[in-house]
C-alpha positions as CSV (number, residue, x, y, z in Angstrom):
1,X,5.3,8.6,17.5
2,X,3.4,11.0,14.8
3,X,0.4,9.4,13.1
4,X,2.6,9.2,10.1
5,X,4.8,6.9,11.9
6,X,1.2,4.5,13.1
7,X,-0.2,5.0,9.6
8,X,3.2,3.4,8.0
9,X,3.3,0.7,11.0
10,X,0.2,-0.8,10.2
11,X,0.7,-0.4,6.4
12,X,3.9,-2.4,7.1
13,X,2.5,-5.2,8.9
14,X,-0.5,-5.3,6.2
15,X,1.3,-5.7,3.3
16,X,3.7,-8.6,5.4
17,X,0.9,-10.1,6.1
18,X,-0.5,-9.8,2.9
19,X,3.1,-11.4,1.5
20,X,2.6,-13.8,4.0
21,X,-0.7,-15.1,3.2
22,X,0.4,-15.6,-0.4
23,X,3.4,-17.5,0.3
24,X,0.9,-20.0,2.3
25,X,-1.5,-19.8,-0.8
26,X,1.5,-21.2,-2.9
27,X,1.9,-23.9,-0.8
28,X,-1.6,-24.8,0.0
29,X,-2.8,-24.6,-4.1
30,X,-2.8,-27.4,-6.6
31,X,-3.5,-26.1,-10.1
32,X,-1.0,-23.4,-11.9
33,X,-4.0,-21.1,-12.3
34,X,-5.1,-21.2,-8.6
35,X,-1.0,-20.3,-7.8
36,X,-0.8,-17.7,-10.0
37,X,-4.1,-16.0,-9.1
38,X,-2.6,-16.4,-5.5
39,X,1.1,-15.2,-6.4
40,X,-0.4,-12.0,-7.9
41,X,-3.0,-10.6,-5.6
42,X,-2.0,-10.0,-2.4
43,X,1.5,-10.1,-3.2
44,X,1.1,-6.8,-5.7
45,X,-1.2,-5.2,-2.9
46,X,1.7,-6.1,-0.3
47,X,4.6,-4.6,-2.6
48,X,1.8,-1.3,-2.9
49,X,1.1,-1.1,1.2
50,X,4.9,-1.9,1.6
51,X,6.0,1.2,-1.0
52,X,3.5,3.6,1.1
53,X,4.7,3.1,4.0
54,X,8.2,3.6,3.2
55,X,6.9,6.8,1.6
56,X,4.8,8.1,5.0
57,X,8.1,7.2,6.1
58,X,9.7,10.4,5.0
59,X,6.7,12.2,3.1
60,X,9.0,14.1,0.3
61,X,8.8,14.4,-3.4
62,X,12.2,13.2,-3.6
63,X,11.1,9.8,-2.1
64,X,8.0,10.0,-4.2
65,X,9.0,9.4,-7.4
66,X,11.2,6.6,-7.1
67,X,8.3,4.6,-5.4
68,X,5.7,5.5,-7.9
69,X,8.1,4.1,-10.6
70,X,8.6,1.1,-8.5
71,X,4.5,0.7,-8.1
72,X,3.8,1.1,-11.7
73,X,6.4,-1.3,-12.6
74,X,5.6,-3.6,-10.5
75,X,1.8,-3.7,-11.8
76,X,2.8,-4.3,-15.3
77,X,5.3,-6.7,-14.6
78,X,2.9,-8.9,-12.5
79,X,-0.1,-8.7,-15.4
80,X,2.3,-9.5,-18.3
81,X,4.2,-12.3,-16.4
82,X,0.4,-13.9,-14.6
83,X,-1.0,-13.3,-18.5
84,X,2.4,-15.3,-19.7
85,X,1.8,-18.2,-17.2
86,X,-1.8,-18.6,-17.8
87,X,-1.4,-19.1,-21.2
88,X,1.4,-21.7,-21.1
89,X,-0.7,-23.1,-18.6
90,X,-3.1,-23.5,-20.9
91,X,-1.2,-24.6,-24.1
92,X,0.4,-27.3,-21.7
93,X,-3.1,-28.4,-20.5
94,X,-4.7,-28.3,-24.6
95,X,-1.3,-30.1,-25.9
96,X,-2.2,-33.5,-24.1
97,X,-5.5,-33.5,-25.5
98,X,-4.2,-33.1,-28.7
99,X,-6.0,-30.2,-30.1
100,X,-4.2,-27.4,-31.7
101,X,-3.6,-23.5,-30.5
């Protein structure tokens, strides 16, 4: 085993665990914005640690650029779509009180 293969390992396991304490933060988490601060974390760090170690993996250009895509995709979509929740979240929570958006 190189140190490229440790160095991938241990991003692996990191960003599983990473996953994994999100998943328990959506369970353990009452209010919409405490799940989606939860949901968006450690689960984009995860996808990040996950994407680098399947790029220490095999350490070519080739392999490079379809994982940065996936990264930089995977950032926006997770601020537009936590930015989308939070605001419904918040037009839901300002609709029962009856005062207007």
């Amino acid at each position: 085993m190189s140190a490229l293969d440790v160095a991938a390992a241990v991003c692996l396991l990191a960003g599983a665990a990473l996953a994994l304490s999100a998943g328990f933060g959506m369970v353990r988490f009452r209010t919409t914005l405490d799940r989606m601060h939860v949901a968006t974390k450690p689960q984009v760090l995860s996808v990040l640690l996950v994407l680098l170690a399947m790029w220490l993996r095999q350490p070519t250009w080739a392999t490079a650029g379809p994982l940065i895509i996936v990264a930089v995709a995977q950032i926006i979509t997770v601020s537009v779509a936590s930015y989308v929740v939070a605001r419904a979240a918040h037009r839901r929570s300002d609709a029962g009180s009856g005062s207007a958006s």
